[in-house]
matplotlib code that plots the C-alpha trace (Angstrom):
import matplotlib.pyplot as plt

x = [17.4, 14.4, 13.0, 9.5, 8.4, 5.3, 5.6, 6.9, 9.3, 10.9, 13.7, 12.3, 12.6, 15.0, 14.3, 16.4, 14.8, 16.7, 13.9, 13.5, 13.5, 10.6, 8.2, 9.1, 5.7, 6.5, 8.8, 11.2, 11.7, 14.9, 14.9, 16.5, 15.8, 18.2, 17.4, 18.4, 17.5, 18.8, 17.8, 17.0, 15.7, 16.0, 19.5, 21.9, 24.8, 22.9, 23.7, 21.9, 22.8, 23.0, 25.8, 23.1, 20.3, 20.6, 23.8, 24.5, 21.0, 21.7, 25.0, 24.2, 21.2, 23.2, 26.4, 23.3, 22.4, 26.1, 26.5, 23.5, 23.9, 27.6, 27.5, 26.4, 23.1, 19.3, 17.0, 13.0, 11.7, 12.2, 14.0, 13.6, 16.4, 14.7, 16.1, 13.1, 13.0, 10.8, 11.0, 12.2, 8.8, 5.6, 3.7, 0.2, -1.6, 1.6, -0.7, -3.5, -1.2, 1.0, -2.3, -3.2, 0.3, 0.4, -2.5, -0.6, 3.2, 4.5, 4.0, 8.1, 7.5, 4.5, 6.9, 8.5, 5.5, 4.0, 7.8, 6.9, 3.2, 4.5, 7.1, 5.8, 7.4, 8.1, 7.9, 5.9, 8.2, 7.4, 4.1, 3.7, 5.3, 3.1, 0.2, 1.4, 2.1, -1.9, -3.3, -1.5, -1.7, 2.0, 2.8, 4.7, 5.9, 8.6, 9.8, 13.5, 14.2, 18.2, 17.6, 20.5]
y = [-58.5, -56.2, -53.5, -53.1, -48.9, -48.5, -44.6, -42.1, -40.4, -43.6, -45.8, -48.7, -51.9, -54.1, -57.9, -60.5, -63.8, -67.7, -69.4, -73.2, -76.4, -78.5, -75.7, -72.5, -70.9, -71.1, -68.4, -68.5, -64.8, -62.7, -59.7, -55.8, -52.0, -50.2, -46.6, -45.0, -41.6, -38.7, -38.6, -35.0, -34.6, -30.6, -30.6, -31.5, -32.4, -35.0, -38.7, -40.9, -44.6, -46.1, -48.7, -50.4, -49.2, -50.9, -51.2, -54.5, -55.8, -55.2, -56.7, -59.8, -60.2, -59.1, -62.1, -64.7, -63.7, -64.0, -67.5, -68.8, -67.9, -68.7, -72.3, -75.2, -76.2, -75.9, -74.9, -76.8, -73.6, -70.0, -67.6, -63.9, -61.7, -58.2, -54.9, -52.7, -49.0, -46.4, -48.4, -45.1, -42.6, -42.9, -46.0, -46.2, -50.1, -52.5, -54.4, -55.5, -55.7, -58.2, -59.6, -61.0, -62.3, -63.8, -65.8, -68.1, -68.1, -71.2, -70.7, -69.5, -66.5, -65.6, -64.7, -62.2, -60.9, -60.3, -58.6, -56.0, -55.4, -54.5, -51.5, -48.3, -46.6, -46.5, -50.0, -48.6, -50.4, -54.0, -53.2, -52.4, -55.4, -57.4, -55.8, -56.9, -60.4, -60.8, -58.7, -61.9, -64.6, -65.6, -68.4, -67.1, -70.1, -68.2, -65.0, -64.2, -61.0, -59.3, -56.6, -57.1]
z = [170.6, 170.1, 172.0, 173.7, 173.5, 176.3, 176.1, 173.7, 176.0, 177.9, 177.4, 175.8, 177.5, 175.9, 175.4, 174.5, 173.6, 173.6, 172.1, 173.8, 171.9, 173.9, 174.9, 172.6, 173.4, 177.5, 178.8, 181.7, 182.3, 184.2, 184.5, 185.8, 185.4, 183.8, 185.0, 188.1, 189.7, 191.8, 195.7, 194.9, 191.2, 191.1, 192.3, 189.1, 192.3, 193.9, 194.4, 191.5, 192.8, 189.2, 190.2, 192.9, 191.7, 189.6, 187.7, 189.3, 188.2, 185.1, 184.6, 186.1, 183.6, 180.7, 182.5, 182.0, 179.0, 177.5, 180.1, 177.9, 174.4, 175.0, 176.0, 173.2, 175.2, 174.7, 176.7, 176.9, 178.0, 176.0, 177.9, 177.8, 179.2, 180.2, 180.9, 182.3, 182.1, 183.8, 187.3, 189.1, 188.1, 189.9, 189.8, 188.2, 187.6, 188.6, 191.4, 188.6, 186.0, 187.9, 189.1, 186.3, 184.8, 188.7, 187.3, 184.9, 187.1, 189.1, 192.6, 193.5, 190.0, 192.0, 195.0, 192.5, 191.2, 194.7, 195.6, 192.3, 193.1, 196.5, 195.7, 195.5, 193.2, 189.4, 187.4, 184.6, 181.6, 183.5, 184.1, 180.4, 179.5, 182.2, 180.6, 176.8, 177.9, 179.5, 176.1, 174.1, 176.2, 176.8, 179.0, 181.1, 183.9, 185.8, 186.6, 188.2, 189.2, 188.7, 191.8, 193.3]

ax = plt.figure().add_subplot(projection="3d")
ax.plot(x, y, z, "-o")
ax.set_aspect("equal")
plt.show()
């Protein structure tokens, strides 16, 4: 496990990586945010939805990552198991960012992809991560994503 830092006052983005046997450089990716916000940022009473928004995300990601490293298989692809931070603040360059990575993904990851470029709000840790993963050319050939 290692950690991805986009921004000195975020959460990093934690990534977990089960490196495949046939095509280690080609990466099945799943992934959640692990942040959550208040309805009302300025009152310290109001409702922050961390449980399904998303708390249950998360643990599902975290349940496939244990699933995985748990059971004696291997896997042709690599798989990363991501926990994204920063999805709740304003959103700056996710469309081109996911643009690009879109690019390279099978055409059911694009559906994801098109699902992030669409939301509009937050996603700055995976659209940092998006934008790492164009800067070094990974292979990226699916992307799953935990919102649940």
């Amino acid at each position: 496990m290692t950690t991805f830092d986009y921004h000195p006052t975020y959460a990093p983005v934690i990534v977990a990586e089960l490196r495949g046997t046939e095509h280690p450089d080609q990466y099945v990716m799943v992934g959640a945010h692990l942040d959550s916000r208040m309805t009302n940022s300025a009152d310290p009473t109001a409702r922050a939805p961390g449980a399904d928004d998303n708390g249950s995300g998360t643990s599902a990601i975290m349940e496939l990552a244990r699933v995985f490293t748990s059971m004696n298989y291997t896997y042709a692809f690599s798989v990363q198991f991501l926990l994204f931070s920063g999805e709740e603040q304003v959103r700056r360059r996710t469309a081109q960012a996911w643009t690009a990575v879109t690019v390279r993904l099978t055409q059911w990851s694009a559906l994801w992809a098109r699902y992030n470029v669409c939301a509009r709000q937050g996603l700055l840790g995976s659209e940092a991560y998006a934008e790492w993963l164009v800067d070094n050319n990974v292979d990226v050939v699916a992307m799953f994503n935990g919102a649940l």
